[in-house]
C-alpha positions as CSV (number, residue, x, y, z in Angstrom):
1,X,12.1,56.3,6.8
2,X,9.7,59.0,7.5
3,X,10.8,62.2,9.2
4,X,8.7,64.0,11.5
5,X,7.2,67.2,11.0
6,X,6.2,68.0,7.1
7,X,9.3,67.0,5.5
8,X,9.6,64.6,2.8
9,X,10.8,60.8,3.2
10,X,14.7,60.5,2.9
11,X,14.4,58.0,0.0
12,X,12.4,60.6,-2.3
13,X,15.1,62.9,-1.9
14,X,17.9,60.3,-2.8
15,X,15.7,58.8,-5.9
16,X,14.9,62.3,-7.2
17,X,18.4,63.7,-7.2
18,X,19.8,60.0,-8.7
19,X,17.5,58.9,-11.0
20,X,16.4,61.6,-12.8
21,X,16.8,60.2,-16.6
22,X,15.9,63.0,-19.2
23,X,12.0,64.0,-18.8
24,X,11.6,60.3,-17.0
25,X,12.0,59.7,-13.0
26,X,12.9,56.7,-12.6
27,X,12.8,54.6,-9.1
28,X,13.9,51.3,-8.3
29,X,13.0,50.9,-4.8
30,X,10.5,52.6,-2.4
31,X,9.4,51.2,0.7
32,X,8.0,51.9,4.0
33,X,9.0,50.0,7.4
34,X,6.8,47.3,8.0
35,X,5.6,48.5,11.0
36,X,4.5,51.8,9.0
37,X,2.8,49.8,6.4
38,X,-1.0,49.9,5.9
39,X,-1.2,53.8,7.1
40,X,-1.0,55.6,3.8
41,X,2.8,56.2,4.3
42,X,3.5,54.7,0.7
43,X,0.9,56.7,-0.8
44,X,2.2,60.1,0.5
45,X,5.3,59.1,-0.5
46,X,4.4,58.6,-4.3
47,X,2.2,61.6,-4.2
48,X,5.5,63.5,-3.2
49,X,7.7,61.9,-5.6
50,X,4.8,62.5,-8.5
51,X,4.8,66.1,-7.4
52,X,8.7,66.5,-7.3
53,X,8.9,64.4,-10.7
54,X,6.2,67.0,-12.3
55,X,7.8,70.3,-10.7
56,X,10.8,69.0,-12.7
57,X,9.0,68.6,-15.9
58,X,9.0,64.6,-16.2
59,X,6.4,63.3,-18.0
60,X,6.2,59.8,-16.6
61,X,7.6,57.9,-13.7
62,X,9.3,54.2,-14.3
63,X,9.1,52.2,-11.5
64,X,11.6,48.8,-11.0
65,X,9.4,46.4,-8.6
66,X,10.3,42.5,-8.5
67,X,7.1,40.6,-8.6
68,X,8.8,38.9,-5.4
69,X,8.3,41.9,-3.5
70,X,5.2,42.1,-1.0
71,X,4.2,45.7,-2.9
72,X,3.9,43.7,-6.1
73,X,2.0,40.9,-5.3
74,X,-0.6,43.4,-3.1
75,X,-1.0,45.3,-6.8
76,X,0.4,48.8,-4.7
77,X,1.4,50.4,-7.9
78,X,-1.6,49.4,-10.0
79,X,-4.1,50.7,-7.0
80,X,-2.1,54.0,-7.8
81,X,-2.8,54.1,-11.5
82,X,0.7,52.7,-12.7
83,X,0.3,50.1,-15.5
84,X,3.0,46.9,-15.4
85,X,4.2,47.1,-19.0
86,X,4.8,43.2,-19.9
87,X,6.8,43.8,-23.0
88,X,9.2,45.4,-21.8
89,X,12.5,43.3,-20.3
90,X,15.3,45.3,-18.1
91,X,18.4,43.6,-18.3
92,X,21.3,44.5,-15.6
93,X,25.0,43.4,-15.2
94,X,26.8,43.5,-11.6
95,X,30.0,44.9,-12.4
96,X,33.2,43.4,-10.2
97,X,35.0,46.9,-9.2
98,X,36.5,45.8,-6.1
C-alpha cells in the first residue's frame, strides 16, 4: 500500500531489507491495489526500488512474476526494460515446520 506524503511504499521497504542477495535485489512480489492500478503507482514503485537497489550497489534486479499474474500477462516488467530470461528454471520446496 502506498503511504501518503513522499514516503516510499511499505513493500519496497520489506523486499529491500529481505531480499537483498549479494550485489542482486531480488523481489518476488510487487503489487498495487487494484483500485490504484493504471495510475503509475507500479512504476514509482520500481523506480524507488531501482534507486534503493543502486544506492546499495546492486547491479541487477531479479524479479519472480507467475505468468498467471495480471502484471505478467499485461508485459509490466518488459514495458520497464526487464527481460524474461527463459532458460532459466526456479525451483522451490515448501517446508512442513509446523
Amino acid at each position: 500500500a502506498i503511504q501518503g506524503g513522499s514516503q516510499r511504499p511499505t513493500a519496497i521497504k520489506m523486499a529491500l531489507a529481505d531480499k537483498l542477495s549479494g550485489m542482486t535485489a531480488a523481489l518476488s512480489v510487487v503489487s498495487a491495489l487494484l483500485m490504484a492500478r493504471n495510475r503509475g503507482v507500479g512504476k514509482r514503485s520500481m523506480a524507488a526500488i531501482e534507486s534503493e537497489a543502486a544506492a546499495r550497489k546492486c547491479f541487477r534486479i531479479s524479479v519472480l512474476n507467475s505468468r498467471e499474474r495480471d502484471s505478467y500477462r499485461r508485459g509490466f516488467y518488459p514495458s520497464l526494460g526487464y527481460e524474461e530470461r527463459p532458460s532459466v528454471a526456479h525451483f522451490t520446496k515448501r517446508l512442513d515446520w509446523g
